[in-house]
Residue, then its C-alpha position, 0 to 999 in steps of 0.5 A: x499477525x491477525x487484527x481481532x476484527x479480521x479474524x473474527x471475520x473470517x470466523x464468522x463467514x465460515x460459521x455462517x456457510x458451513x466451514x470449518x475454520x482453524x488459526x495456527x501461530x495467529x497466521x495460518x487460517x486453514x479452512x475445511x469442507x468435507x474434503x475441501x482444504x484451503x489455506x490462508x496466510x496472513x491476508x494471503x488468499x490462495x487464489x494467487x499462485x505463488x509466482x504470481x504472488x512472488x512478482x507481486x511482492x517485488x515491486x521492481x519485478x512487478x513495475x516491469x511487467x506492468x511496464x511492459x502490459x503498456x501500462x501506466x507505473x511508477x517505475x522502481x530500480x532495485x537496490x542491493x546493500x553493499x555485502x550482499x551477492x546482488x551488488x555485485x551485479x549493479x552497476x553504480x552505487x545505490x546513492x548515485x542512482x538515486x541521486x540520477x532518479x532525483x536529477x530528473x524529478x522532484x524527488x526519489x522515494x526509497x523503500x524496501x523493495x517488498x514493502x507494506x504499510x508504508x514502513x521504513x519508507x523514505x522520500x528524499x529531496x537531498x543527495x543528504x537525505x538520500x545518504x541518511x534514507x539508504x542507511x536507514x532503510x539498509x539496516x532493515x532490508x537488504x534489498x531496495x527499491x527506489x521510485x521518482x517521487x510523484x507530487x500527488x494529492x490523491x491516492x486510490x486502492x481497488x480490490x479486485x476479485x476474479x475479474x471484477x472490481x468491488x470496491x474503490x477509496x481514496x487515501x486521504x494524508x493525515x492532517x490537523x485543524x488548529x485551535x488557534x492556542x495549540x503549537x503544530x508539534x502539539x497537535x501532532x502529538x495527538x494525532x495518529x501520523x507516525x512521527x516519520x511520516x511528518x513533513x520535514x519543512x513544516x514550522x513545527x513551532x507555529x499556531x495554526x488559526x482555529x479551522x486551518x487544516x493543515x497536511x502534516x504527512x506525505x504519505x497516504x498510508x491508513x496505518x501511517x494516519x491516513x484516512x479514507x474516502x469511498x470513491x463514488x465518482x463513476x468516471x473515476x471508478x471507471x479508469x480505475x477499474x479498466x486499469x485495475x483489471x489490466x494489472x491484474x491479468x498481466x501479473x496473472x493476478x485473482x485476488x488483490x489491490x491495487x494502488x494508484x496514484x495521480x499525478x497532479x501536474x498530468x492528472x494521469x493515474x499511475x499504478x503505484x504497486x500491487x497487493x497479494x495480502x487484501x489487508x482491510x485492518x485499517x480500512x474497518x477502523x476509519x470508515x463507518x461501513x468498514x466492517x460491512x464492507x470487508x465482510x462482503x469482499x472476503x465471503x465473497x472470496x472465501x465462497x470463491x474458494x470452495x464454489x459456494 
């Protein structure tokens, strides 16, 4: 469903250039000028076609053709639940090839192969959490995907339009200062991590010194309490942008993100996965300039649209 600040957005933008906007079961945005219709679902542009945005949406799809642009990815195997017609087909159980997956790195991430938001996704350092993750994430999807885990402190996504990039942040993972009174489960509590984002080893029963910053979440997600950063650094923007265009002509792609993430021990950017919904929600909550900045990159898309 559409947050108030997108969609007031998305209004205001065709107000401003002379389009007619309508919003149907809070999802289906349909835009209008003269004879000119273009549909928005969700976050979804029709700037992509729907093959594109089909291969996007499956994230063991999508690392193989990026794969096979001669791009870096973090590789990802589908998995099938057991009484679907997909299992048929795999040739082991989900849990011994997550257990392979683990073997030869530090962990194995488990999700549902479509998706978003970093929902019923699970990072295993067991052949026990593997077991508890497959069940849970099952329940939700019948189809998964698993991923070496990645040790990485950095996390970037860059929007990419048409060819050209036009915005770069980083990803930083939620964390706490302590008080030097206060428990660690208490200042958790109060902050906005999602409880299955918390990092199983901490001590939850420690009181952290007043100052002492301390990760409580392994994902980077902003919807899981992640905050965000705007890359300045024109070295970097520049290896993101050349990859991020790379991507995107290899999945045929005109309109979405990219995620990256970059491997502490190799320093190498890796594409994590690609977005067809250009999701900027979050992004106008935490930064200042955040609604600014999203209105530029959907007018900008939405006068694509209609060759304004």
């Amino acid at each position: 469903m559409y947050g108030p600040e997108y969609e007031n957005i998305i209004r205001e933008i065709c107000k401003k250039i002379g389009i007619e906007y309508r919003l149907y079961d809070n999802r289906c945005a349909v835009l209008s000028q003269k004879n000119h219709k273009e549909l928005i679902w969700s976050r979804r542009f029709p700037h992509n076609t729907s093959s594109s945005s089909r291969a996007i949406d499956s994230k063991y799809v999508c690392s193989l053709i990026l794969h096979s642009a001669g791009l870096p990815v973090v590789p990802h195997l589908k998995l099938y639940r057991s009484d679907t017609e997909g299992y048929v087909s795999q040739n082991d159980t989900s849990q011994r090839i997550c257990e392979r997956i683990l073997d030869m790195n530090d962990g194995v991430v488990i999700k549902p192969n479509n998706s978003c938001e970093g929902k019923n996704v699970y990072a295993c350092f067991s052949a026990k959490e593997i077991e508890s993750a497959l069940l849970l994430a099952f329940r939700a999807k019948e189809i998964l995907a698993a991923s070496p885990y990645i040790k990485s402190n950095n996390e970037y996504r860059v929007f990419f339009l048409n060819g050209e990039c036009l915005l770069a942040y980083r990803k930083i993972r939620p964390y706490v200062i302590g008080d030097g009174y206060s428990s660690l489960k208490l200042l958790i509590a109060k902050s906005t991590a999602q409880s299955e984002n918390t990092i199983q080893s901490l001590d939850l029963n420690c009181i952290p010194s007043e100052g002492e910053k301390i990760e409580i979440g392994w994902k980077f997600n902003l919807s899981c309490g992640g905050s965000v950063e705007i890359v300045d650094d024109y070295l970097l923007k520049e290896s993101l942008f050349s990859l991020t265009k790379r991507a995107a002509e290899a999945i045929n792609a005109k309109f979405v993100t990219v995620d990256f993430l970059e491997n502490d021990k190799t320093k190498e950017l890796l594409i994590l996965e690609i977005n067809a919904g250009v999701a900027m929600d979050q992004f106008i909550l935490k930064h200042m300039q955040g609604k600014e900045i999203a209105y530029s990159i959907y007018e900008k898309a939405i006068r694509d649209l209609f060759k304004l």
